[in-house]
BALOBA-1460 file (C-alpha; in Angstrom, 3 decimals):
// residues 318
<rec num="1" residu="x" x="0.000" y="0.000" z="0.000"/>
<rec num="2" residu="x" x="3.071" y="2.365" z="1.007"/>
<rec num="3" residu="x" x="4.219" y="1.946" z="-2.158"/>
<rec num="4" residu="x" x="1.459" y="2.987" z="-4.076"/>
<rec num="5" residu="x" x="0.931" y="5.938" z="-2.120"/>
<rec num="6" residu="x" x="4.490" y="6.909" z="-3.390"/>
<rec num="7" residu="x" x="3.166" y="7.179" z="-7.093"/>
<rec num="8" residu="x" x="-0.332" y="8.798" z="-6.266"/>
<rec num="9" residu="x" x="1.980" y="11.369" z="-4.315"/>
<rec num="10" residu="x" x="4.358" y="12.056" z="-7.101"/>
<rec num="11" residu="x" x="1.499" y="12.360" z="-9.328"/>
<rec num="12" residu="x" x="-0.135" y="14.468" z="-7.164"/>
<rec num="13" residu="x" x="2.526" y="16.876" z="-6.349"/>
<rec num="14" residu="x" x="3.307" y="16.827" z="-9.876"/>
<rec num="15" residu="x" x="-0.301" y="18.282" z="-11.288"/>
<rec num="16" residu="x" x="-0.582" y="20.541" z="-8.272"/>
<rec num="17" residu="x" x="2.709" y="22.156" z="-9.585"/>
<rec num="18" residu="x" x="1.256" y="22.783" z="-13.203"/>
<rec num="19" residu="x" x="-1.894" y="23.695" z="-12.341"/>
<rec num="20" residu="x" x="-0.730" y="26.410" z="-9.424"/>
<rec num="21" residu="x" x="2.186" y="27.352" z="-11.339"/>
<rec num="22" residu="x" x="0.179" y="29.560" z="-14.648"/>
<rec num="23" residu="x" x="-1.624" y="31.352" z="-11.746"/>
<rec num="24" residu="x" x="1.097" y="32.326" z="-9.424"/>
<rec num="25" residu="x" x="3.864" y="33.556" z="-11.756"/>
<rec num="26" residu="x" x="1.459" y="35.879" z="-13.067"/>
<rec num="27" residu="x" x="0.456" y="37.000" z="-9.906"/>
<rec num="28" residu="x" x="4.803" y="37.268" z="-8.968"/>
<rec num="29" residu="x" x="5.016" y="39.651" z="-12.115"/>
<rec num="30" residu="x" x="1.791" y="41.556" z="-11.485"/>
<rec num="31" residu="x" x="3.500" y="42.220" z="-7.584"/>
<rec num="32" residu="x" x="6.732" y="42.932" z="-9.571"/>
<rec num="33" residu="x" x="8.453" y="40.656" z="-7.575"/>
<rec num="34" residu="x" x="11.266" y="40.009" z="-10.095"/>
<rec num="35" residu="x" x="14.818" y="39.386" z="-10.004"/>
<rec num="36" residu="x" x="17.989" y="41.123" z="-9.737"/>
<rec num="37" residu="x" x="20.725" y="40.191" z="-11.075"/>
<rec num="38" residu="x" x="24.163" y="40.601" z="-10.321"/>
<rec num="39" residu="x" x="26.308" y="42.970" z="-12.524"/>
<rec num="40" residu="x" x="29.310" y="41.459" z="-11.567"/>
<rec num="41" residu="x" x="28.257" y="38.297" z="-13.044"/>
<rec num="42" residu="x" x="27.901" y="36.302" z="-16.892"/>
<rec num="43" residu="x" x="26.795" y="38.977" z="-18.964"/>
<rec num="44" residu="x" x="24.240" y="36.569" z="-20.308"/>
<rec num="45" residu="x" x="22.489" y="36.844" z="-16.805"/>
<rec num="46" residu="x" x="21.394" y="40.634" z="-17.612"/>
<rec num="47" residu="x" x="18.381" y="39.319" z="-19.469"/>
<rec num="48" residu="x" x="17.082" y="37.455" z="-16.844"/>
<rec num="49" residu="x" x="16.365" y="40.634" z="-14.827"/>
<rec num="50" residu="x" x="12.840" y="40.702" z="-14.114"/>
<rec num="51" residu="x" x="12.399" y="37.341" z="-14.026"/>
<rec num="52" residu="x" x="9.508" y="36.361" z="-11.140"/>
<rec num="53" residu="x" x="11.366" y="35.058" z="-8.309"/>
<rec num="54" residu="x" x="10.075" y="33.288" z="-5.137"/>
<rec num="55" residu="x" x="8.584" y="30.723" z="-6.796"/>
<rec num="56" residu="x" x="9.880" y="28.289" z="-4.425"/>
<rec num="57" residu="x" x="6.160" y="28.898" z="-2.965"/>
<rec num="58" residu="x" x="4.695" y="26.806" z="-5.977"/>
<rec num="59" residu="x" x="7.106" y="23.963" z="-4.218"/>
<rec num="60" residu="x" x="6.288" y="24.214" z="-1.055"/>
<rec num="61" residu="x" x="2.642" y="24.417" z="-1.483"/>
<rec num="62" residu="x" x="2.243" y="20.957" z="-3.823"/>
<rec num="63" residu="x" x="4.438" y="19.353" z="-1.498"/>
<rec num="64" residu="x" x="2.464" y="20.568" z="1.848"/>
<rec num="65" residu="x" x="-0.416" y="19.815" z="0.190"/>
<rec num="66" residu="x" x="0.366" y="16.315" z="-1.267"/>
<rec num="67" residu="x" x="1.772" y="15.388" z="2.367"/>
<rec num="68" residu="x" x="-1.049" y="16.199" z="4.487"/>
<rec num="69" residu="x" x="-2.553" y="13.534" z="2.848"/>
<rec num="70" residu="x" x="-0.176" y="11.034" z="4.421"/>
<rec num="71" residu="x" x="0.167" y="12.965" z="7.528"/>
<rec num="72" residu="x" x="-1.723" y="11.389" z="10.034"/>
<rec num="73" residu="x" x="0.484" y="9.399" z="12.601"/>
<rec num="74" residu="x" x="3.224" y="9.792" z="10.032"/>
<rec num="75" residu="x" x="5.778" y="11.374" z="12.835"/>
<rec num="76" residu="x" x="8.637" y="11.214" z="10.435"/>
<rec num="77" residu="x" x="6.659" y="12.933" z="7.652"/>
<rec num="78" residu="x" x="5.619" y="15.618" z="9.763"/>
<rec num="79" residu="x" x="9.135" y="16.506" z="11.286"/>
<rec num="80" residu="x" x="10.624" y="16.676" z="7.566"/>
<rec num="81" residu="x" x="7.801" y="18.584" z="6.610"/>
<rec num="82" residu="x" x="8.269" y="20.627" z="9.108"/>
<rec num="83" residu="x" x="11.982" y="21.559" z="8.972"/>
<rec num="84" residu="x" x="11.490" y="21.768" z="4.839"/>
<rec num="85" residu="x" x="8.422" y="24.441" z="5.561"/>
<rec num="86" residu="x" x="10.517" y="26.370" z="8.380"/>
<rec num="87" residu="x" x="13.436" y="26.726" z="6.178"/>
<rec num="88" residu="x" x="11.438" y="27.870" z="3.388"/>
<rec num="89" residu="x" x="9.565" y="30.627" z="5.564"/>
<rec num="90" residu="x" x="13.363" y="32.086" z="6.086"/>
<rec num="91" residu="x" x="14.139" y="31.997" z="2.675"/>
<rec num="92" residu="x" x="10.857" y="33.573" z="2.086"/>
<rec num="93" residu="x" x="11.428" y="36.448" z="4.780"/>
<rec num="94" residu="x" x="14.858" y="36.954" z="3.038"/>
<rec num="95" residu="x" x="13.124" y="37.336" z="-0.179"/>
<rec num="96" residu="x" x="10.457" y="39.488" z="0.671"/>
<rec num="97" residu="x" x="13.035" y="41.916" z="2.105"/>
<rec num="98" residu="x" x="15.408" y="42.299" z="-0.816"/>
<rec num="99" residu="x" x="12.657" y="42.236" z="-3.537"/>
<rec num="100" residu="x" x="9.536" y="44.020" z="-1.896"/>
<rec num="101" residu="x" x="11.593" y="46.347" z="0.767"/>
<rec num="102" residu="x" x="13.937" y="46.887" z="-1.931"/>
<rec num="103" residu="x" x="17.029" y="46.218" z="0.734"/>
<rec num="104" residu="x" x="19.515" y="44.362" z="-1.804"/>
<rec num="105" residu="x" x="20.828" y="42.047" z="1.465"/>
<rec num="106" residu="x" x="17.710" y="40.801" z="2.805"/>
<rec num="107" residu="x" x="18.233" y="39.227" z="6.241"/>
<rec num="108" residu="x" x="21.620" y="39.917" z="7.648"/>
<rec num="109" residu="x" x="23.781" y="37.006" z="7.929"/>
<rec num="110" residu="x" x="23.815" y="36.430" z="12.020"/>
<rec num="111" residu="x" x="19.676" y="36.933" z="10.991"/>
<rec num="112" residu="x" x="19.626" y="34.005" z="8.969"/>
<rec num="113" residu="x" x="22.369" y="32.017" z="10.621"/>
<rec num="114" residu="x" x="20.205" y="33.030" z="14.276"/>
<rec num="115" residu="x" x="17.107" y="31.652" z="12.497"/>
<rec num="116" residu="x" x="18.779" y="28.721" z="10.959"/>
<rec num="117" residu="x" x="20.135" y="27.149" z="13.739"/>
<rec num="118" residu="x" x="16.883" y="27.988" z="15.263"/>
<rec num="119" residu="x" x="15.361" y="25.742" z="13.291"/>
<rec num="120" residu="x" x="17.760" y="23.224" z="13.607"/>
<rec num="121" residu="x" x="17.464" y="22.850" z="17.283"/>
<rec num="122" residu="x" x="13.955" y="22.216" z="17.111"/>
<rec num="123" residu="x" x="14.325" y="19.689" z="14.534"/>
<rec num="124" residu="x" x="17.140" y="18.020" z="16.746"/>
<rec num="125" residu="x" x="14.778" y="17.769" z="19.846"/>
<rec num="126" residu="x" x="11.687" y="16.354" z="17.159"/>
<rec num="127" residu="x" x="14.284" y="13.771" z="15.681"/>
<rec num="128" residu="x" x="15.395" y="12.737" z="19.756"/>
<rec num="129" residu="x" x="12.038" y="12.742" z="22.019"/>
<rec num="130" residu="x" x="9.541" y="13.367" z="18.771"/>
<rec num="131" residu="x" x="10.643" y="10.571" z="16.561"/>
<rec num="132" residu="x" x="12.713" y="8.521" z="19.342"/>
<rec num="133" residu="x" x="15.701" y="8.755" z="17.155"/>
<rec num="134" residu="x" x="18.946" y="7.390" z="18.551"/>
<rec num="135" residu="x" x="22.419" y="9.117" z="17.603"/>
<rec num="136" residu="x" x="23.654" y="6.372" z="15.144"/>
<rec num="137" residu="x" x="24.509" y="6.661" z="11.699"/>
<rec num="138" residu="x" x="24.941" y="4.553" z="8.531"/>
<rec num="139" residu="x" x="28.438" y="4.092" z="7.596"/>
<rec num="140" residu="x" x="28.465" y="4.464" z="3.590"/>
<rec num="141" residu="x" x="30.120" y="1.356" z="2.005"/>
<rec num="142" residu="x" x="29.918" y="-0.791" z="5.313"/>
<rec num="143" residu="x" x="27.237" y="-2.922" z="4.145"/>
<rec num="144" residu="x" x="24.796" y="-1.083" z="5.737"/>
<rec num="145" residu="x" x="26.996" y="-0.608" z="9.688"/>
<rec num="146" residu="x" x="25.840" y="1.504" z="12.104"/>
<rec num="147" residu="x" x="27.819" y="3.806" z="14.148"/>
<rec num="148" residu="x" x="26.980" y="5.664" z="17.199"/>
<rec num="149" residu="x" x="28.355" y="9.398" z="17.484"/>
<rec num="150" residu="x" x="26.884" y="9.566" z="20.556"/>
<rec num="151" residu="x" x="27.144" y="13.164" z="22.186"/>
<rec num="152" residu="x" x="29.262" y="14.199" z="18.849"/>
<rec num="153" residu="x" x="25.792" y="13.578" z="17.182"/>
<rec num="154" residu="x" x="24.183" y="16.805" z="18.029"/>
<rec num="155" residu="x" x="27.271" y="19.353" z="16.979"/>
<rec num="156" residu="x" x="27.197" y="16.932" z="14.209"/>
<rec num="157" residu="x" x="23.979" y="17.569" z="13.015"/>
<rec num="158" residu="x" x="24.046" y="21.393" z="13.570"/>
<rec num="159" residu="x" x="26.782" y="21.524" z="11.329"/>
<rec num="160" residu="x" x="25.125" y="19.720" z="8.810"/>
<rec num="161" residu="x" x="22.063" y="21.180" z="8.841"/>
<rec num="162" residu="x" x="23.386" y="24.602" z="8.182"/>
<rec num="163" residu="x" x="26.288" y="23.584" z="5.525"/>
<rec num="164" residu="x" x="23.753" y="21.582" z="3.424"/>
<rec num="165" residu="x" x="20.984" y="23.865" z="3.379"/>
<rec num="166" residu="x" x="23.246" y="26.843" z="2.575"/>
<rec num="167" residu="x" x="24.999" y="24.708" z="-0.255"/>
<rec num="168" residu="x" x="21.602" y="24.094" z="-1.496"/>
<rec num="169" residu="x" x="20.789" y="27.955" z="-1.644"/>
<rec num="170" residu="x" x="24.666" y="28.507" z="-3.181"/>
<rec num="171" residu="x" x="23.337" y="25.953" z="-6.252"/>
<rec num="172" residu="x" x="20.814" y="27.795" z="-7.216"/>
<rec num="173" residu="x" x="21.944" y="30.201" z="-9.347"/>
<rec num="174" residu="x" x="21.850" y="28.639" z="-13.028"/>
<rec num="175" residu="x" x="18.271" y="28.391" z="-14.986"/>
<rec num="176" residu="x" x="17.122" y="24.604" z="-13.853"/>
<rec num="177" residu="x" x="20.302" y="23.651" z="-11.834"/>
<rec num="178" residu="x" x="19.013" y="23.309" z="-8.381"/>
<rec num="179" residu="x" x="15.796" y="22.207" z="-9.269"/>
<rec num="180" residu="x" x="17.790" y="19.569" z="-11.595"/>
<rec num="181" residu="x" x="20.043" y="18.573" z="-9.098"/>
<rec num="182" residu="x" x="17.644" y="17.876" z="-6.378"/>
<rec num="183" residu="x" x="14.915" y="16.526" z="-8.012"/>
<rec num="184" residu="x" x="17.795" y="13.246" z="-8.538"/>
<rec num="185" residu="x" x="19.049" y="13.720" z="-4.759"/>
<rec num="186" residu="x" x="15.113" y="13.696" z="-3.964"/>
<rec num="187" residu="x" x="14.250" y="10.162" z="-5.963"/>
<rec num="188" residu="x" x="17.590" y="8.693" z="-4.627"/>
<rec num="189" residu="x" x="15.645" y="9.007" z="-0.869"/>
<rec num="190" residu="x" x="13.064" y="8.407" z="-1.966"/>
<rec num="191" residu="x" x="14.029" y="5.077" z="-3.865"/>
<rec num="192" residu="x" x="15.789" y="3.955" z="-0.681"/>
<rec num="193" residu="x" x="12.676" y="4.420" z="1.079"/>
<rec num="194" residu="x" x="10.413" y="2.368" z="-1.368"/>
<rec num="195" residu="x" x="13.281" y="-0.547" z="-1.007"/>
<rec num="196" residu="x" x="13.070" y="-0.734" z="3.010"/>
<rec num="197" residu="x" x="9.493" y="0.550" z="2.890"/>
<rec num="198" residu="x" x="9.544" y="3.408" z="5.515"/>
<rec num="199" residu="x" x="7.355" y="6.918" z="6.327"/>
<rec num="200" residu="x" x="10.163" y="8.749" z="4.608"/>
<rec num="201" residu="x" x="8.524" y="7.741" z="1.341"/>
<rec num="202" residu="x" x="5.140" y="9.965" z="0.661"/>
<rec num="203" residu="x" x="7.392" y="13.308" z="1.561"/>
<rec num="204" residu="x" x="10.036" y="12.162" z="-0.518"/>
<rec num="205" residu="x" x="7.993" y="10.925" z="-3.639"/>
<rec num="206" residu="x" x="5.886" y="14.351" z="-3.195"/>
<rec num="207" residu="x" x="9.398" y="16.385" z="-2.999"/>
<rec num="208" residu="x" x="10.205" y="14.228" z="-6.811"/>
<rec num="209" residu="x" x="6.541" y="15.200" z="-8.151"/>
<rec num="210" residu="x" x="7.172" y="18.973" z="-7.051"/>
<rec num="211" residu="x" x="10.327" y="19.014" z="-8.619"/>
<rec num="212" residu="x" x="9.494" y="17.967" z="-11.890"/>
<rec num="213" residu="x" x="6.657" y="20.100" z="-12.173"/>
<rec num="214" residu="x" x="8.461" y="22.459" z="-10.765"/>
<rec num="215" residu="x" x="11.001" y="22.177" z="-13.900"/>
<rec num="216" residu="x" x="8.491" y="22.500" z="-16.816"/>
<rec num="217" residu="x" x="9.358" y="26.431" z="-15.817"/>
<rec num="218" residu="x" x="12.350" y="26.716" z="-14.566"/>
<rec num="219" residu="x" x="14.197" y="25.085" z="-17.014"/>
<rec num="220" residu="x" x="16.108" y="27.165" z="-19.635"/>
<rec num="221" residu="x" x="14.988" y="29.322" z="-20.359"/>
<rec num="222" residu="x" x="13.459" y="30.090" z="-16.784"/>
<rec num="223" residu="x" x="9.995" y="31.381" z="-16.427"/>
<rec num="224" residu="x" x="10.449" y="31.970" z="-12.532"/>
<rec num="225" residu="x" x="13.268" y="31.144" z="-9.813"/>
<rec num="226" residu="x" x="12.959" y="29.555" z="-6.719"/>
<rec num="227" residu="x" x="14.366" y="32.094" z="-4.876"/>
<rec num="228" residu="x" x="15.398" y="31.185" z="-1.276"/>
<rec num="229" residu="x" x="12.031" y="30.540" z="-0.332"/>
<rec num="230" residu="x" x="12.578" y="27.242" z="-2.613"/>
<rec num="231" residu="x" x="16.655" y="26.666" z="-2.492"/>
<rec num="232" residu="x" x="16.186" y="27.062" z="1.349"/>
<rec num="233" residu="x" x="13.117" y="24.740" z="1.500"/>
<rec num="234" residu="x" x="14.830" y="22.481" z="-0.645"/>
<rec num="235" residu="x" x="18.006" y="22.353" z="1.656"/>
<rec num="236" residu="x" x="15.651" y="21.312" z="4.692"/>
<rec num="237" residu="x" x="13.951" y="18.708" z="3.074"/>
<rec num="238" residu="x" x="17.422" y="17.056" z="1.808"/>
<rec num="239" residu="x" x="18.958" y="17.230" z="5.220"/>
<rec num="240" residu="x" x="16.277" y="16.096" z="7.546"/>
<rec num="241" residu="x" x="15.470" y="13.283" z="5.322"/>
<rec num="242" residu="x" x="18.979" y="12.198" z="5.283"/>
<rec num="243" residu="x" x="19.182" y="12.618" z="9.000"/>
<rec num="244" residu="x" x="15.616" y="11.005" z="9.732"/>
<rec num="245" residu="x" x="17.044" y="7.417" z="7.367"/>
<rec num="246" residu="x" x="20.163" y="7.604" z="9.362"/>
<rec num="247" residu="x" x="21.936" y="8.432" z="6.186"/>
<rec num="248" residu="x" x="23.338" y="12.180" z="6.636"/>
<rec num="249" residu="x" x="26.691" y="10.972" z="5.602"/>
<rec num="250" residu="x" x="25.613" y="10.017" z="2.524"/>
<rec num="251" residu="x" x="25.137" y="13.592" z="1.690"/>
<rec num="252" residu="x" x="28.849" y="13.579" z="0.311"/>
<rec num="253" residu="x" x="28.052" y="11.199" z="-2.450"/>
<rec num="254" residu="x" x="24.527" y="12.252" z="-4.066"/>
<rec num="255" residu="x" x="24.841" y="15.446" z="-2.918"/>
<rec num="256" residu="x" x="28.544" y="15.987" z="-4.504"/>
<rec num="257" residu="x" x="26.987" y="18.941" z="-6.270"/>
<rec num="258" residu="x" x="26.010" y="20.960" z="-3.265"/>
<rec num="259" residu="x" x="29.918" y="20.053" z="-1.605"/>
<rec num="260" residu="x" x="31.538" y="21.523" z="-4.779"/>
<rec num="261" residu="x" x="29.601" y="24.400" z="-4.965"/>
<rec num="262" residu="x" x="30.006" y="25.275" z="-1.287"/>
<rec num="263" residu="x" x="34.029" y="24.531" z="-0.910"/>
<rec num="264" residu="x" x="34.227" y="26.360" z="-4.531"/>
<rec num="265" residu="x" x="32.855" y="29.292" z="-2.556"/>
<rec num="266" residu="x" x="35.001" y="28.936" z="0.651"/>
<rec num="267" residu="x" x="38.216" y="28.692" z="-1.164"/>
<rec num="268" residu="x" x="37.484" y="31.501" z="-3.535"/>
<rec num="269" residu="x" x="37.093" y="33.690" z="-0.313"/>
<rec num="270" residu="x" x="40.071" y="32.126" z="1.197"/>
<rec num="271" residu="x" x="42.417" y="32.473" z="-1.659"/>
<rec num="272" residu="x" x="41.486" y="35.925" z="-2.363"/>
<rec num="273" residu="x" x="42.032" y="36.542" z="1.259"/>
<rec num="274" residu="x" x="45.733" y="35.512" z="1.106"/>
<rec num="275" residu="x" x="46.515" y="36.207" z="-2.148"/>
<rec num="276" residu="x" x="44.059" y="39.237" z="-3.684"/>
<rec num="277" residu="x" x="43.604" y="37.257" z="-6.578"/>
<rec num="278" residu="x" x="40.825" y="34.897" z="-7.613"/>
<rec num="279" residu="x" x="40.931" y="31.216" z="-7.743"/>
<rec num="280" residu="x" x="38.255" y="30.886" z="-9.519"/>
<rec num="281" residu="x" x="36.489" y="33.524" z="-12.526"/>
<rec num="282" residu="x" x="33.696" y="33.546" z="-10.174"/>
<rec num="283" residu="x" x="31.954" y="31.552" z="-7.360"/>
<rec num="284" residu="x" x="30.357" y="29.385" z="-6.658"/>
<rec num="285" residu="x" x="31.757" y="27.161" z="-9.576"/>
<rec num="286" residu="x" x="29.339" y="26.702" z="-11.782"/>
<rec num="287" residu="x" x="29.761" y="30.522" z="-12.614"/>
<rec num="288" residu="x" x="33.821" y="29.547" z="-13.182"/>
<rec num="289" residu="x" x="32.428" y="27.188" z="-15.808"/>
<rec num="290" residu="x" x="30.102" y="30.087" z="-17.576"/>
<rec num="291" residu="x" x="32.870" y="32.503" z="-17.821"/>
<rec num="292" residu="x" x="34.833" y="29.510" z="-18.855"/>
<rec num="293" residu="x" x="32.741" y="29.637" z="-22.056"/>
<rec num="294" residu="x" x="30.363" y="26.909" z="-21.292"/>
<rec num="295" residu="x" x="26.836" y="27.214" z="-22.365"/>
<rec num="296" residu="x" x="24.301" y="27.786" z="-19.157"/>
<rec num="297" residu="x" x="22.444" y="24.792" z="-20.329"/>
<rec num="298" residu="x" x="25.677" y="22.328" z="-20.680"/>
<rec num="299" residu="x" x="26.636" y="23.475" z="-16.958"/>
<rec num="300" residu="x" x="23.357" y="22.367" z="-15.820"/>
<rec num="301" residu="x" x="23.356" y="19.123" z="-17.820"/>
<rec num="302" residu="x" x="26.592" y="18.034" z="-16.515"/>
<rec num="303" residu="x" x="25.751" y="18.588" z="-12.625"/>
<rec num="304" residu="x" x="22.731" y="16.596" z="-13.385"/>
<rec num="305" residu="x" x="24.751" y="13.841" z="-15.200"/>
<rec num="306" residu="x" x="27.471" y="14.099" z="-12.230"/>
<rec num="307" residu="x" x="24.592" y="13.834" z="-9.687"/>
<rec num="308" residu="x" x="23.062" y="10.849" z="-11.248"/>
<rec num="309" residu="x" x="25.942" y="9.401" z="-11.998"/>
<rec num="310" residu="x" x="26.655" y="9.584" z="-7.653"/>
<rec num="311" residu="x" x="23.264" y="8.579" z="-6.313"/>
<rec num="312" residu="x" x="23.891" y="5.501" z="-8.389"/>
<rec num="313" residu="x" x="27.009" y="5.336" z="-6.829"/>
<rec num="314" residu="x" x="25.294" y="6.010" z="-3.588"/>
<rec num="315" residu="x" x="22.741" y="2.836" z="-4.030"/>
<rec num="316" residu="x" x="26.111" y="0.854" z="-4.013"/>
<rec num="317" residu="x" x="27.468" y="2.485" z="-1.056"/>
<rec num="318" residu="x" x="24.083" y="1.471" z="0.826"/>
């Protein structure tokens, strides 16, 4: 039965996405809630000013929708929901700021990092007295071995928490990309879930269905972004379902996209720091590869191949 409650909530998630999405990105241009774009950046970005942003709200609402029709004494639903809808409200503060109060930084960074962890605490206490959650983890390529962090769990997970959903958010910045990327991370879960039949599975079947709908417009070239509302939301959802299967770790392997683009970032800063010269054209690296001369749709075609190419690498490591 679990199983075909996966497809009905792909499906679901899926048509609630096309159906809401004609009406809302409209209603984003009618509120002139469009998109600046950075001057400093690929020339070919200058077009895309304007663009409705913040449509990480047509995400959110076909997957909130889709789940709370598996919701009921689904704890580990609820909790992922939860974190994914609380990390998509700050995202969604931080966009209403910079595009409606016309402030170009939205939430200051100790806001957002004050908010974030936040968050995370709550979802820590939800995954220990909410879910009953122990602090183990699964090892990748241990045949499926346990091992128990113990107190190292928590600072564990705090760190995680904030360094994948901000990856997530650093990803988006290509027509498709994020979307692209995580709608692979997103069947990965949710694949693992079908296998070892767990209440993972609606969330993460409804995340797949979102996605793809989601895709049909913001694929090259882009009839709205996400915004943070979505690459926030979508950071959430990836992290807390990793955590609630026991498989944060695994992260590093199917989420090899979200690494690169975040270490890309940290050395650029770090580099330029010492040296007062780039390391890269521009950060996060996908940028690097735009300047390089690639096409924006090649860039997003190979992070999609890459992160296919990992989760299948991550079903082996399971």
């Amino acid at each position: 039965m679990m199983n075909n409650e996966a497809l009905y909530a792909v499906l679901i998630a899926f048509f609630l996405n096309i159906v809401i999405s004609p009406f809302v990105i409209p209603l984003l241009q009618r509120l002139k809630f469009g998109q600046n774009i950075r001057h400093d950046g690929p020339n070919s970005h200058l077009k895309k000013s304007g663009t409705p942003t913040m449509g990480g709200i047509i995400i959110l609402i076909s997957i909130v929708l889709t789940s709370l029709l598996f919701i009921i004494r689904n704890r580990e639903l609820q909790v992922i929901l939860f974190v994914t809808v609380a990390f998509g409200l700050i995202g969604f503060i931080d966009d209403y700021i910079k595009i409606v109060k016309k402030r170009s930084l939205g939430l200051t960074a100790g806001q957002k990092i004050i908010a974030q962890v936040i968050v995370t605490c709550l979802f820590a206490y939800a995954l220990k007295y909410y879910i009953g959650l122990g602090t183990s983890i699964i090892l990748p390529f241990s045949g499926g071995r346990e091992y128990d962090l113990n107190l190292l769990f928590w600072p564990f997970l705090v760190v995680a928490v904030l360094g994948v959903v901000n990856a997530v958010n650093l990803t988006d910045g290509l027509d498709g990309l994020a979307s692209g990327v995580t709608v692979l991370v997103a069947t990965y879960f949710a694949a693992i879930a079908w296998a070892v039949n767990t209440n993972v599975l609606p969330i993460a079947a409804a995340a797949v269905g979102s996605l793809l709908g989601f895709l049909l417009f913001n694929s090259y070239p882009a009839k709205v972004f996400m915004g943070d509302t979505g690459s926030l939301a979508l950071g959430g959802f990836v992290i807390s379902t990793a955590f609630v299967m026991k498989m944060p770790l695994f992260i590093l392997i199917v989420g090899i996209i979200y690494v690169i683009e975040n270490i890309s970032v940290i050395l650029q800063v770090a580099y330029f720091k010492k040296t007062r010269k780039r390391l890269f054209k521009m950060a996060p690296i996908h940028h690097h590869f735009e300047l390089s001369g690639w096409p924006e749709t090649k860039v997003v075609t190979v992070f999609c191949i890459i992160t296919a190419i990992m989760c299948l690498i991550g079903l082996i490591a399971l």
